[in-house]
C-alpha angles and dihedrals in degrees: 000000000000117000115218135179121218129280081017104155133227133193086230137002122215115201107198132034090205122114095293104040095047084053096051094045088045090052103042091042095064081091106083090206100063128075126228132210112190107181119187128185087217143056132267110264112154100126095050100123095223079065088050106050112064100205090058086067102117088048086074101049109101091018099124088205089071110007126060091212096212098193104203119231111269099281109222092217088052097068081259097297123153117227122219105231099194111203119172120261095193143065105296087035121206086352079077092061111025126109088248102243128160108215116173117210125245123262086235093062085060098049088053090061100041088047090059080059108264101142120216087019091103120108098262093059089038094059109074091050091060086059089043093061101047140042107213122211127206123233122226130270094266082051107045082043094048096048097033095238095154091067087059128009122076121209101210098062098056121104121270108197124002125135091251117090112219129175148121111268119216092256110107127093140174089319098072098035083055089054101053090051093046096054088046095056087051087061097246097122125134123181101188105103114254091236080075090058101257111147104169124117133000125320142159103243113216112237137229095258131134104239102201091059099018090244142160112261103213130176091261079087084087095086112233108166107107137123101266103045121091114192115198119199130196097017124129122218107223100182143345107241115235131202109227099257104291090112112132097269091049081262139126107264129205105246093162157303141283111217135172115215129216093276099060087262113146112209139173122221122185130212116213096199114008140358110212123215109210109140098119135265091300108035089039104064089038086050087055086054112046085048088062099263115116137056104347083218095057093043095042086053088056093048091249116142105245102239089168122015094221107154094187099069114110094016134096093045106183119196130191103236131205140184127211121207125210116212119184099225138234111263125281084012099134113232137182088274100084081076084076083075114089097200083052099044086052097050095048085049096051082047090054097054095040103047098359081232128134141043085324093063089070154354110260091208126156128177142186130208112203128186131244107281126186106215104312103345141076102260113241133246093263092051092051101055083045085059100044087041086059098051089045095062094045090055124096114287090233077081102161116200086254091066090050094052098053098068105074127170108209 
């Protein structure tokens, strides 16, 4: 872990070694000439062997040394229950305790973004960068066969040589294959590859794995070991510094942070060109307030003086949801549930560090994206925009045009 004294300056400050911030030092500091400072609330874990091992994943979930354990308010459509929201408290952030999927995004969600007038964000100028970021392994023929790869993915269009290992592990077995065939004879089958932004039907999504060793990619692929990056662990940014408005533009301008180590030790640390927000969906937006940008209202209430009146920080939150199904299974078909067994899980285990080989090597998930549907039938478009124009106007009134975008029909 770097040592700093206080009021030491940067060229730029990352908060957040999580996926998006080693990505942003890496990449900055590809100029020699600049200095880094990458700043992370957790430690540095990312030889513990539970990161390593996908199929440990769920062991890390809860444990406060890795994972921040957001518990959700109770939902009122949820019989009151409160839902655990894990984030990763660590470098590599939420990449050390995910469960690895590469999901690419729809097409739809791009357009979104190029219609409110960014232009180059659409899905033909996105594309090459989701093959930049990845290098994409085949499986082998057993593999392709038993998962059906052949109706849908298309091997040129993977990615060659990025930093970030994707493949599909020898772990699945006659579930997934089962998967794939009932939602086709449903009807609910698409054969254009997910990369192009097709999400419709039921598919078995490659994972972040290094397929030469079976493990866990995580974002400290993204090299950051270089002269001029300093990464600092265990640290907590308090605030984001402000100017008071005399920036070039007659607005407040990031100059710093003000951070407390792991001893208790508050320091401030100046940048002399950006400071760089990259603490996830949930620190990021608390971090703007208590560091004076968001509703005036909110903040004055807290005490926290208001540097930007900006009433849509900290709304509008937008999960990706997902659903699990139970199915109780044939007989002398073999489930998860043999890993109840103590004798099993250990010999898996043992397996595992001695071939890394086995279900530890990797997570057999499929999944499968269907459309709205109104009773047996796919809902048209007109239904569709009924239901999306209801859940609008039940939505905060702090709607940005973000928000609005987002939900499109089609």
């Amino acid at each position: 872990m770097t040592q700093l004294s206080s009021n030491e300056e940067f060229d730029y400050i990352v908060i957040g070694a999580g996926i998006g911030g080693l990505v942003v030092a890496s990449r900055l500091g590809e100029d020699g000439t600049k200095s880094i400072l990458l700043i992370e609330a957790g430690p540095d874990l990312k030889e513990d062997p539970r990161i390593k091992t996908p199929g440990l994943v769920t062991t890390l979930f809860g444990d406060e040394k890795i994972d921040w354990n957001f518990i959700s308010e109770p939902q009122l459509h949820a019989n009151g229950r409160q839902i655990t929201q894990p984030r990763g408290r660590v470098v590599g952030g939420s990449s050390s305790l995910n469960f690895s999927m590469i999901m690419y995004p729809s097409c739809h969600d791009f357009e979104a973004w190029g219609e409110l007038g960014n232009k180059g964000w659409n899905t033909e100028n996105m594309a090459p960068y989701l093959r930049k970021f990845h290098k994409y392994t085949a499986p082998d023929h057993a593999v392709a066969e038993q998962l059906g790869l052949h109706s849908y993915l298309d091997p040129s269009q993977q990615g060659r040589s990025g930093p970030v290992p994707v493949c599909f592990p020898a772990t699945y077995g006659t579930f997934n294959r089962a998967w794939d065939e009932t939602f086709a004879k449903l009807g609910w089958q698409d054969t254009r590859d997910p990369i192009g932004g097709a999400k419709l039907g039921a598919f078995t999504c490659p994972l972040s794995v290094h397929p030469e060793n079976s493990t866990r990619g995580l974002a400290t692929v993204y090299p950051i070991d270089r002269p001029n990056i300093s990464l600092l662990t265990e640290t907590v940014v308090e605030r984001i510094l402000f100017t008071a408005g005399d920036g070039s533009n007659g607005r407040p301008t990031a100059t710093g942070v003000q951070i407390n180590g792991e001893r208790g030790q508050r320091k401030v640390i100046l940048a002399r060109k950006e400071v760089i927000l990259s603490a996830g969906s949930l620190h990021s937006p608390q971090l703007l307030e208590i560091s004076g940008i968001g509703g005036a209202k909110l903040l004055k209430k807290h005490g926290i003086p208001v540097v930007v009146n900006l009433p849509g920080v900290g709304e509008n939150l937008q999960d990706h949801c997902i659903s699990s199904i139970s199915y109780k299974v044939a007989e002398g078909q073999v489930s998860g549930d043999i890993m109840r067994d103590p004798q099993v899980a250990q010999s898996v285990m043992e397996l595992y560090q001695k071939t890394k080989t086995g279900p530890l090597a990797g997570l057999p998930i499929s999944v499968a994206f269907l459309p709205l549907v109104d009773g047996s039938k796919r809902a048209s478009t007109e239904d569709r925009r009924h239901i999306i124009d209801t859940h609008l106007t039940s939505a905060p009134m702090e709607n940005s045009g973000t928000f609005s975008a987002q939900q499109n029909p089609n």
